[in-house]
Backbone bond lengths (Angstrom), bond angles and torsions (degrees), N, CA, C in turn:
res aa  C-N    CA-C-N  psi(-1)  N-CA   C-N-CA  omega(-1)  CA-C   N-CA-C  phi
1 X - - - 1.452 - - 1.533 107.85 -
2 X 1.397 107.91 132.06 1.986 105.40 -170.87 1.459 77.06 -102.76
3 X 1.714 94.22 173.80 1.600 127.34 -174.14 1.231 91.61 -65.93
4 X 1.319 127.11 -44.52 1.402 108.24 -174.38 1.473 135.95 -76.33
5 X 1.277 113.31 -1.38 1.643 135.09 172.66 1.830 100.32 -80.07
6 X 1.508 122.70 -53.80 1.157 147.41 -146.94 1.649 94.31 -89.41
7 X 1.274 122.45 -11.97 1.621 132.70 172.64 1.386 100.71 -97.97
8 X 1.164 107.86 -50.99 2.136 103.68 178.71 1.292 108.57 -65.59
9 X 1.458 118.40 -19.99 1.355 112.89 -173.34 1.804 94.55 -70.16
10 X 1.099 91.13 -69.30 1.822 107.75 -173.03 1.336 103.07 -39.46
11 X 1.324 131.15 -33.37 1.539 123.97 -163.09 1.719 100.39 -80.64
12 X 1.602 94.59 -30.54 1.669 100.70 -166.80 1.855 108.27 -68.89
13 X 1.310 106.47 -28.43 1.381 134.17 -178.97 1.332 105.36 -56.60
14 X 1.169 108.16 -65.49 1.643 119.46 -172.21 1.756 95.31 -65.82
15 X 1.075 126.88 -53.84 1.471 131.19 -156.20 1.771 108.16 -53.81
16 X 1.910 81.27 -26.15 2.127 93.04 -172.69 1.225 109.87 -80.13
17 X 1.517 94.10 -45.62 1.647 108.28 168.54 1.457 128.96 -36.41
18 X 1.114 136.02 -41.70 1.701 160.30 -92.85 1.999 77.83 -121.61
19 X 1.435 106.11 -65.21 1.967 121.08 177.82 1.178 99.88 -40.85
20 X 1.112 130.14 -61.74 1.488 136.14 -141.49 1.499 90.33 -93.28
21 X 1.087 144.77 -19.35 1.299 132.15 -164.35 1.618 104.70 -102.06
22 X 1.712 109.64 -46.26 1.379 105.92 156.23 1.431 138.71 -28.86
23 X 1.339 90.20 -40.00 1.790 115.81 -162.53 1.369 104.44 -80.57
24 X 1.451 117.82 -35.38 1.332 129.04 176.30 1.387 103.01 -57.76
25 X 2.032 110.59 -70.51 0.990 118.22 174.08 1.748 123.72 -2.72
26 X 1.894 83.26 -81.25 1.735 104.56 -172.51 1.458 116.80 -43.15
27 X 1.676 132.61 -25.66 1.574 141.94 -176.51 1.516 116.09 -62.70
28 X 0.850 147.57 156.18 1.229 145.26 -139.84 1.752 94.82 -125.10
29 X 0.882 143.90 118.11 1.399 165.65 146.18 1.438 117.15 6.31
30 X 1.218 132.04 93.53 1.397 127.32 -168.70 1.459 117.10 -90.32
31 X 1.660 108.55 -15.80 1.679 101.42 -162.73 1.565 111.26 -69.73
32 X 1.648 105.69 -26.02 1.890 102.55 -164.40 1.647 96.67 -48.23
33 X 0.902 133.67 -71.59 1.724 108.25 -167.40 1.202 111.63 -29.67
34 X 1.492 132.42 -50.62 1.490 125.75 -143.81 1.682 74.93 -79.39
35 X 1.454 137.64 -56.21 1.613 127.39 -159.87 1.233 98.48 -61.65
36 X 1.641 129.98 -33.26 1.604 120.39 171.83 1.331 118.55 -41.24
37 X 1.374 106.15 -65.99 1.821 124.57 159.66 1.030 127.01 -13.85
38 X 1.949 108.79 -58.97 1.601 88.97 177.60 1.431 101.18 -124.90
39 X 1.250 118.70 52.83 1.620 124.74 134.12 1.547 106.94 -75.83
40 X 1.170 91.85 -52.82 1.881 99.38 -175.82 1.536 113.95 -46.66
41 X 1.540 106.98 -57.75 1.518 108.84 176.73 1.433 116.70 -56.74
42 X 1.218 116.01 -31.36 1.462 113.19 -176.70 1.544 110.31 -69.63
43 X 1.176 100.70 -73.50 1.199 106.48 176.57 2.165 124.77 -39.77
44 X 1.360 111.88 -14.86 0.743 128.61 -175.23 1.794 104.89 -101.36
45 X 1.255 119.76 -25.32 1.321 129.62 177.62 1.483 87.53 -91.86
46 X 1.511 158.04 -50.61 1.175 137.60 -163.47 1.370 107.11 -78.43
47 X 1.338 118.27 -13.36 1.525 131.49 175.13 1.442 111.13 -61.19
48 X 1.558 127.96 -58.34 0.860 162.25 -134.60 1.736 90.59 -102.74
49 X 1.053 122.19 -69.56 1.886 118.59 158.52 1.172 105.99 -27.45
50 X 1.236 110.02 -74.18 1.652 109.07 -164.41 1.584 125.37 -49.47
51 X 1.293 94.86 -45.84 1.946 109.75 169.79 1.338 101.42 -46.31
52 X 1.918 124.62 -61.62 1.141 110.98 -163.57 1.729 119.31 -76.76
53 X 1.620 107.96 -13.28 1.295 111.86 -179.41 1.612 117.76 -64.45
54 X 1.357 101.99 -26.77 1.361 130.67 -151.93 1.742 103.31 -88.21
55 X 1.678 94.37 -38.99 1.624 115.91 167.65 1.375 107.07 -41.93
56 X 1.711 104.18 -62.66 1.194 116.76 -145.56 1.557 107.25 -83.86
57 X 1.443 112.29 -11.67 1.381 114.89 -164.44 1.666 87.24 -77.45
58 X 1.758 110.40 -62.35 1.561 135.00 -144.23 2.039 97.31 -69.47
59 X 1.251 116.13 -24.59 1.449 125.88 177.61 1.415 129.08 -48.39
């Protein structure tokens, strides 16, 4: 196989590719819950510091 077969291949690759990536594109975004998630946890773990810091200060 010459470089130049192994470039049409790749071009043909990308060209198939090109649909499927659109298509992806066009779908609507699933991660914000999971980033909702761990805003929540965080914020709920810095919560959770503070109570006990607050323990330990006020004790």
């Amino acid at each position: 196989m010459t470089i130049a077969d192994m470039n049409r291949l790749e071009h043909a690759a990308h060209m198939s590719m090109d649909g499927f990536q659109d298509t992806e594109a066009a779908l609507p975004s699933f991660d914000v819950p999971a980033l909702t998630s761990s805003r929540l946890a965080a914020i709920v773990a810095s919560a959770a510091i503070l109570m006990v810091s607050l323990f330990q200060l006020f004790r």
